[in-house]
N, CA, C and O of each residue as an XYZ file, in Angstrom:
536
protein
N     157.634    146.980     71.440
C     158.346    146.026     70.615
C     158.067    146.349     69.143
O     156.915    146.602     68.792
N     159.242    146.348     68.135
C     159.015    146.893     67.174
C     158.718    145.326     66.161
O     159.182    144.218     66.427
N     158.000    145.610     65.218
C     157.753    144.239     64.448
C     158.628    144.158     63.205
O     159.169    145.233     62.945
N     158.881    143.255     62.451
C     159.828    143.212     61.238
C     158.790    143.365     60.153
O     157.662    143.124     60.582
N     158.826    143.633     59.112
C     158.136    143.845     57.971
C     157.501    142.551     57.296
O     156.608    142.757     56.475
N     157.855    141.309     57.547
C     156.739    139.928     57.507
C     155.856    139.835     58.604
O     155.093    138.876     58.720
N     155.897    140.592     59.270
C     154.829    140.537     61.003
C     154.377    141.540     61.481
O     154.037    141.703     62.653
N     154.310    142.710     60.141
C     153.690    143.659     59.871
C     152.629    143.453     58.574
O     151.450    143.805     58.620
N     153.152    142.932     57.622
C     152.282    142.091     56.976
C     151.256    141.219     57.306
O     150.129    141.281     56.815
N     151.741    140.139     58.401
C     151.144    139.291     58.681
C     150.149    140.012     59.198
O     149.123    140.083     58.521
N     150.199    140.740     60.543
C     149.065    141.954     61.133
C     148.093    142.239     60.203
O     146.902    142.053     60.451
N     148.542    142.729     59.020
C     147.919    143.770     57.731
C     146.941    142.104     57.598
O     145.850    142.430     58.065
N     146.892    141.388     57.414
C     146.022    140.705     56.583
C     145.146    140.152     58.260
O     143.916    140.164     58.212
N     145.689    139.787     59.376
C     144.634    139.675     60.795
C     143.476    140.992     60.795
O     142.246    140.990     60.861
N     144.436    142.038     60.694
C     143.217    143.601     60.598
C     142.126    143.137     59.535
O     140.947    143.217     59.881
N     142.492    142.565     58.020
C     141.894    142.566     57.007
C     140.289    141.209     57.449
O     139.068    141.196     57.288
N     141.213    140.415     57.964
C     139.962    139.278     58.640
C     139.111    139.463     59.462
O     138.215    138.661     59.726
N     139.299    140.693     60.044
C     138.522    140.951     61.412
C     137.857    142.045     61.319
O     137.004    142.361     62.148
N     138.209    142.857     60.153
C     137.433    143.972     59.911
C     136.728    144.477     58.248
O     136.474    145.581     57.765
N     136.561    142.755     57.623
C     136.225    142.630     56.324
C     134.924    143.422     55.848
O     134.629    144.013     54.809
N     134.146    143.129     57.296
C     132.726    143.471     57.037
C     132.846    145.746     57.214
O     131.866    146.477     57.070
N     133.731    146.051     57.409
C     133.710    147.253     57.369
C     134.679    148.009     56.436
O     135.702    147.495     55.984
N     134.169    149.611     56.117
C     134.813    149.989     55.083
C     136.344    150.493     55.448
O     136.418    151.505     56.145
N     137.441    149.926     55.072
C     138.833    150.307     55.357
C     139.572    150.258     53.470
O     139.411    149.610     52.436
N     140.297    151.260     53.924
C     141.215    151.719     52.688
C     142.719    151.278     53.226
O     143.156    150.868     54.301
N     143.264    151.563     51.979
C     145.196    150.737     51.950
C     145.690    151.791     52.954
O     146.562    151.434     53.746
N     145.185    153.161     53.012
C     145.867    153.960     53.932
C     145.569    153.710     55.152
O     146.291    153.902     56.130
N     144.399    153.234     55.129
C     143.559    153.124     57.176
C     144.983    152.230     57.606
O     145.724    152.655     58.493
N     145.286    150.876     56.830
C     145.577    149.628     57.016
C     146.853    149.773     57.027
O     147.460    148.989     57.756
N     147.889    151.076     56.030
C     149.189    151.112     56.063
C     149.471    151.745     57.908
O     150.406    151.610     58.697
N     148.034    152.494     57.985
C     149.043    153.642     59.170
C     148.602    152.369     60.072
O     149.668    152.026     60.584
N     147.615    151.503     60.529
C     148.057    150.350     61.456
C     148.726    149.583     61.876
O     148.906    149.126     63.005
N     149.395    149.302     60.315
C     151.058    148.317     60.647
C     151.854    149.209     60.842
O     152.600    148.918     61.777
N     152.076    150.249     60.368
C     153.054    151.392     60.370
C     153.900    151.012     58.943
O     155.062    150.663     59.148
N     153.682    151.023     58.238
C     154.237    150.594     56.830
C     153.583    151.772     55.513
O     152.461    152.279     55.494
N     154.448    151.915     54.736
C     153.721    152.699     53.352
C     152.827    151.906     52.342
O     152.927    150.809     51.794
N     152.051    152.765     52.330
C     150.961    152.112     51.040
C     151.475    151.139     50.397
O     151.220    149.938     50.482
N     152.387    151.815     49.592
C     152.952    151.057     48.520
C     153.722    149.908     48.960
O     153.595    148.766     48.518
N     154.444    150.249     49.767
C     154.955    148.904     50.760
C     154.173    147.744     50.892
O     154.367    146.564     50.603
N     153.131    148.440     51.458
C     152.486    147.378     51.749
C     152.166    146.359     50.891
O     152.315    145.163     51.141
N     151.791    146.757     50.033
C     150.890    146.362     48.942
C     151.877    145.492     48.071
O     151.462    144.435     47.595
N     153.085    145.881     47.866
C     154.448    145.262     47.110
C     154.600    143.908     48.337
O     154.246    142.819     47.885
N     155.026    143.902     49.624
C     155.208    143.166     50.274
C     154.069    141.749     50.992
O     154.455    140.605     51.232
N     152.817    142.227     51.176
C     151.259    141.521     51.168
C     151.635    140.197     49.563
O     152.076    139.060     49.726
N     151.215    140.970     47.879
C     151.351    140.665     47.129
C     152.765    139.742     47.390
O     152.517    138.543     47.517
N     154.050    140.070     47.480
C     155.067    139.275     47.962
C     154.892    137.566     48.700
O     155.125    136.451     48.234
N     154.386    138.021     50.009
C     154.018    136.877     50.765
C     152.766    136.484     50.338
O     153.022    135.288     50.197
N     151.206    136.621     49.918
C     150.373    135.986     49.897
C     149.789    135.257     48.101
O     149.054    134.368     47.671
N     150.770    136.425     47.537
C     150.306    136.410     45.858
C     149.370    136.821     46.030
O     148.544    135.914     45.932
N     148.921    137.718     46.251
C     147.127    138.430     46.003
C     147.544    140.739     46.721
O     148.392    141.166     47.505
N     147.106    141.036     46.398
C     147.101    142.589     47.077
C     146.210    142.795     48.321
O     145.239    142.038     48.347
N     146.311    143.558     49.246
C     145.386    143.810     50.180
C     143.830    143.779     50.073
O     142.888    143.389     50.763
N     144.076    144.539     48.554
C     142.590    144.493     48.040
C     141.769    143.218     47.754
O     140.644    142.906     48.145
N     142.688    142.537     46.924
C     142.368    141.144     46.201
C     141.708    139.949     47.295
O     140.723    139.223     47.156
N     142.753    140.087     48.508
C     142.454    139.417     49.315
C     140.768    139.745     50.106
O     139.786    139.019     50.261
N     141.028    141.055     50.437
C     139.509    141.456     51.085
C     138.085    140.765     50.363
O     137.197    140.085     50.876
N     138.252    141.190     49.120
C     137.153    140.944     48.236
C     137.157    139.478     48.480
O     136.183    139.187     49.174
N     137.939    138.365     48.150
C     137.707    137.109     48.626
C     137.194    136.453     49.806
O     136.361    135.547     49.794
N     137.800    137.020     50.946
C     136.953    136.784     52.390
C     135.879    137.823     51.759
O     135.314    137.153     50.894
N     135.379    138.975     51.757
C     133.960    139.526     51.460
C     132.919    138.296     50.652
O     131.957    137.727     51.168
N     133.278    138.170     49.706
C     132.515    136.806     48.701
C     132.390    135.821     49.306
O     131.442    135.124     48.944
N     133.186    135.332     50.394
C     133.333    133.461     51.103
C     132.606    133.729     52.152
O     132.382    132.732     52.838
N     131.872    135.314     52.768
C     131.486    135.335     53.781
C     130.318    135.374     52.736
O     130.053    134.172     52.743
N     129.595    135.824     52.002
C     128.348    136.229     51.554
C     128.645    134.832     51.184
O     128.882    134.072     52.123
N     128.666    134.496     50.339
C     128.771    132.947     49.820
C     128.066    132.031     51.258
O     126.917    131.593     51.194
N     128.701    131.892     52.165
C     128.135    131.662     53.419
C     126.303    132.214     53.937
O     125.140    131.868     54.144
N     127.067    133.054     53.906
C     125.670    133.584     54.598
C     124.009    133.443     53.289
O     122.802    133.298     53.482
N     124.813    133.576     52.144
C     123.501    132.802     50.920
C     123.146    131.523     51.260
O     121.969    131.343     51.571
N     123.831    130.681     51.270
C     123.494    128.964     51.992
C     122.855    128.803     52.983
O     122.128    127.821     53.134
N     123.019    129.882     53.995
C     123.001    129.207     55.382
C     122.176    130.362     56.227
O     122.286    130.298     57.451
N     121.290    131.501     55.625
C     120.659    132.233     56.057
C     119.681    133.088     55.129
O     119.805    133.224     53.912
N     118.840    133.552     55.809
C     117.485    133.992     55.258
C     117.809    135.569     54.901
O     116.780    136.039     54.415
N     118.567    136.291     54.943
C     118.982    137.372     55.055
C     118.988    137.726     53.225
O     119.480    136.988     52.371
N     118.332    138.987     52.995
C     117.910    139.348     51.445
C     119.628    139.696     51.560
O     120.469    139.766     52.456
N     119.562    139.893     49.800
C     120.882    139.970     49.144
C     121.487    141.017     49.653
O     122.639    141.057     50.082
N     120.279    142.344     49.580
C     120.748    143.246     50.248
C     121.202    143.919     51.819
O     121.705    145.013     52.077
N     120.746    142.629     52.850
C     121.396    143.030     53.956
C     122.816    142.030     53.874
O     123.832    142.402     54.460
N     122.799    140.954     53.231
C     124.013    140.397     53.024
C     125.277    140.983     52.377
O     126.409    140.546     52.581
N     124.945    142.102     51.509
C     125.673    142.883     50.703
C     126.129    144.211     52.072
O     127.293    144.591     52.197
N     125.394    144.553     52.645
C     126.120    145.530     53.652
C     126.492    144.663     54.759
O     127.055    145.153     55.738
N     126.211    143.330     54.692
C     126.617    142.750     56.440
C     128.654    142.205     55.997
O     129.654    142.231     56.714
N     128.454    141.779     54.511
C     129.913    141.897     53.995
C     131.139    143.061     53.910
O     132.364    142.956     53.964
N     130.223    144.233     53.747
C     131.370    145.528     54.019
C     131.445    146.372     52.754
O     132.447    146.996     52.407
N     129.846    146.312     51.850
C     130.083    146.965     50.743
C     128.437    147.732     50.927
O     127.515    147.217     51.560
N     128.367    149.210     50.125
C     127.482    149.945     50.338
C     126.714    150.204     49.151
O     125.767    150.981     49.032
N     127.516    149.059     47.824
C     126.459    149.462     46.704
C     126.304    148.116     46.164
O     127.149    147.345     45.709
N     124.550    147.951     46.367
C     124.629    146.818     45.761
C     125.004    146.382     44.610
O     125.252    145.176     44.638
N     125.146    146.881     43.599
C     125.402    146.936     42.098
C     127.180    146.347     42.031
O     127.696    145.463     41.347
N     127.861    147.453     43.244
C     129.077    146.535     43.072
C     129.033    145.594     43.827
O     129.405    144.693     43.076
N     128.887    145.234     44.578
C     128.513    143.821     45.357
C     128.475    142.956     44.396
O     129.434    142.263     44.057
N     127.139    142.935     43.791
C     126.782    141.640     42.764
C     127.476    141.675     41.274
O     127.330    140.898     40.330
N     128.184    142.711     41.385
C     129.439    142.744     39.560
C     130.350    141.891     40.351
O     130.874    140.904     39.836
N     130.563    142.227     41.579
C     132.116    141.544     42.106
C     131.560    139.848     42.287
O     132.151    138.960     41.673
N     130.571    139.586     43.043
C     130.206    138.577     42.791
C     130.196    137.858     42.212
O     130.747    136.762     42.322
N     129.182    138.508     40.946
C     129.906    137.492     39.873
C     130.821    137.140     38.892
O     131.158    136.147     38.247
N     131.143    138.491     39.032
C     133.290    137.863     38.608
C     133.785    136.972     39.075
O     134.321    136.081     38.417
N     133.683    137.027     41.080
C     134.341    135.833     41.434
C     133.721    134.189     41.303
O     134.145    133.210     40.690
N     132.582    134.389     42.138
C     131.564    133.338     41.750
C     131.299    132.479     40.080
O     131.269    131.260     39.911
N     131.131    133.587     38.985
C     130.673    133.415     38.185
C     129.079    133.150     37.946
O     128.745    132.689     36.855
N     127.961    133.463     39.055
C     127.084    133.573     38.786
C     126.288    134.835     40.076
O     126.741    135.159     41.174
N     125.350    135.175     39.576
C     124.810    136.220     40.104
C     124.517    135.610     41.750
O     124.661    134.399     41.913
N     124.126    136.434     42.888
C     124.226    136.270     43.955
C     122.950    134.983     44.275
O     122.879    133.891     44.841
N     121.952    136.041     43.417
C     120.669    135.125     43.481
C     120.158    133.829     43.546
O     119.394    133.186     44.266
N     121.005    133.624     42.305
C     121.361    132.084     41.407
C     122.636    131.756     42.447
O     122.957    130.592     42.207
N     123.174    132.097     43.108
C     124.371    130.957     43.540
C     123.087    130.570     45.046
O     123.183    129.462     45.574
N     122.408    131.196     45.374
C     121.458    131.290     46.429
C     120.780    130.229     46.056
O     120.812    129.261     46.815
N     120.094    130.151     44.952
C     118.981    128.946     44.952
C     120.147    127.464     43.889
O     119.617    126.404     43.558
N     120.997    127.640     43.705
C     121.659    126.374     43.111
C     122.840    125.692     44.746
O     123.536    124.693     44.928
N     122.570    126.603     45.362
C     123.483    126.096     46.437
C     122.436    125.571     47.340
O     122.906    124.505     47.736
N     120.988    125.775     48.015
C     120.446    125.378     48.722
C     119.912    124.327     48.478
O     119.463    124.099     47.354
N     119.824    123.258     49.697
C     119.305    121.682     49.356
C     118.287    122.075     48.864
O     117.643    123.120     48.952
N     118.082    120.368     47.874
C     116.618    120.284     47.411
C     115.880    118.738     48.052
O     116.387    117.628     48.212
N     114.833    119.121     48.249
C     114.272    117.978     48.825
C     114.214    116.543     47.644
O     113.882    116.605     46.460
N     114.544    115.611     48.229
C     114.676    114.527     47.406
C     113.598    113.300     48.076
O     113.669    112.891     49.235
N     112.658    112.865     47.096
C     111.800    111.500     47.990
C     112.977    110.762     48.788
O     114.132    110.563     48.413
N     112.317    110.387     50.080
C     112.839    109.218     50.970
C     112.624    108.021     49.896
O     111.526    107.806     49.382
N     113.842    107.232     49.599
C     113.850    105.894     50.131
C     113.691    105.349     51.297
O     114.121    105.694     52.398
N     112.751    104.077     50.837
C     112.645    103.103     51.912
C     112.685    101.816     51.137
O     112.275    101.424     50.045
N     113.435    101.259     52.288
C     114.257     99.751     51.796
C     113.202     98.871     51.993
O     112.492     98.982     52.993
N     112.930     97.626     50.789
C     111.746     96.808     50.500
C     112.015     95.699     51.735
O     111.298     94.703     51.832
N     113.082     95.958     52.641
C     112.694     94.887     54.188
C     111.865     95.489     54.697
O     111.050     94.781     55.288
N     111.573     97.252     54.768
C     110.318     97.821     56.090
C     109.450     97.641     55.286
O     108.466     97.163     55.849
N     109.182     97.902     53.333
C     107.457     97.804     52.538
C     107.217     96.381     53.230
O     106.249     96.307     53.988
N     107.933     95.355     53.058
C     107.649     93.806     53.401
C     107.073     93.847     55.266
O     106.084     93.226     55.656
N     107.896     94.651     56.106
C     108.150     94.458     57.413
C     106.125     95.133     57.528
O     105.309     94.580     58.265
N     105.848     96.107     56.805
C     104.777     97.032     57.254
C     103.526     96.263     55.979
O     102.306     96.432     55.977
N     104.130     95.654     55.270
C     102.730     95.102     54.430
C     102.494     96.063     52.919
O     101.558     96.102     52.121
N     103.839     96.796     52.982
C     103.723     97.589     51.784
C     104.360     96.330     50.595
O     105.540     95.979     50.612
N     103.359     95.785     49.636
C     103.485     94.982     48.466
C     104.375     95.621     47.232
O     104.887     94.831     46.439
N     104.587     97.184     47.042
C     105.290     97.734     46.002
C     105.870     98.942     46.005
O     104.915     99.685     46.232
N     107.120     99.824     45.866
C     107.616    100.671     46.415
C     107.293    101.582     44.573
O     107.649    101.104     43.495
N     106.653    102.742     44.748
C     107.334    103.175     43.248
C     108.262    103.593     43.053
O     108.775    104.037     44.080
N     109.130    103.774     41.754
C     110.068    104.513     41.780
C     110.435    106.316     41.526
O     110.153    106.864     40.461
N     110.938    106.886     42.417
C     111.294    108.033     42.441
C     111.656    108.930     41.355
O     111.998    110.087     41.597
């Protein structure tokens, strides 16, 4: 079954989601849909407003972005577990998109511990006479 050129596109950006974390070029990605580079790239830009490229780098950043919050993993296995092999561009692209270095979005994004409140019915309920304030 042959596909129409919006569902060859559409493909081009499923390949792009599923294979973010690895290194692929506009050519790997044209000869998969069966479409020309330039095609592609005119038609992607068309339907999504962004280029093949533009788009990658965004899922690359929303996945590291992720994985800074929500895992212990140094910058640098996060930087190859995204699909890039130099850290230097990793963290320029970063913080173009981000606007702050990988590091710093790492420790301004992770909770900070905040004192418990406790409501003056349990200080009263337990014999606690004064709560300080936080």
């Amino acid at each position: 079954m042959r596909l129409n050129p919006h569902q060859q596109v559409q493909l081009a950006r499923r390949l792009l989601d599923q294979s973010y974390s690895t290194p692929i070029t506009i050519e790997d990605l044209s000869r998969q849909v069966a479409l020309s580079p330039y095609y592609l790239i005119r038609a992607f830009r068309q339907t999504y407003k962004q280029t093949p490229h533009q788009y990658l780098v965004e899922q690359r950043i929303a996945s590291a972005k992720e994985l800074l919050r929500n895992s212990d993993l140094s910058i640098t296995e996060i930087c190859a577990a995204v699909g890039y092999e130099s850290l230097g561009s990793f963290s320029t692209l970063f913080r173009k998109v981000a606007g702050v270095s990988p590091s710093a979005y790492r420790a301004s994004s992770r909770p900070t511990l905040t004192p418990a409140y406790i409501p003056l019915c349990v200080c009263w309920l337990h014999g606690i006479e004064d709560q300080p304030n936080p």
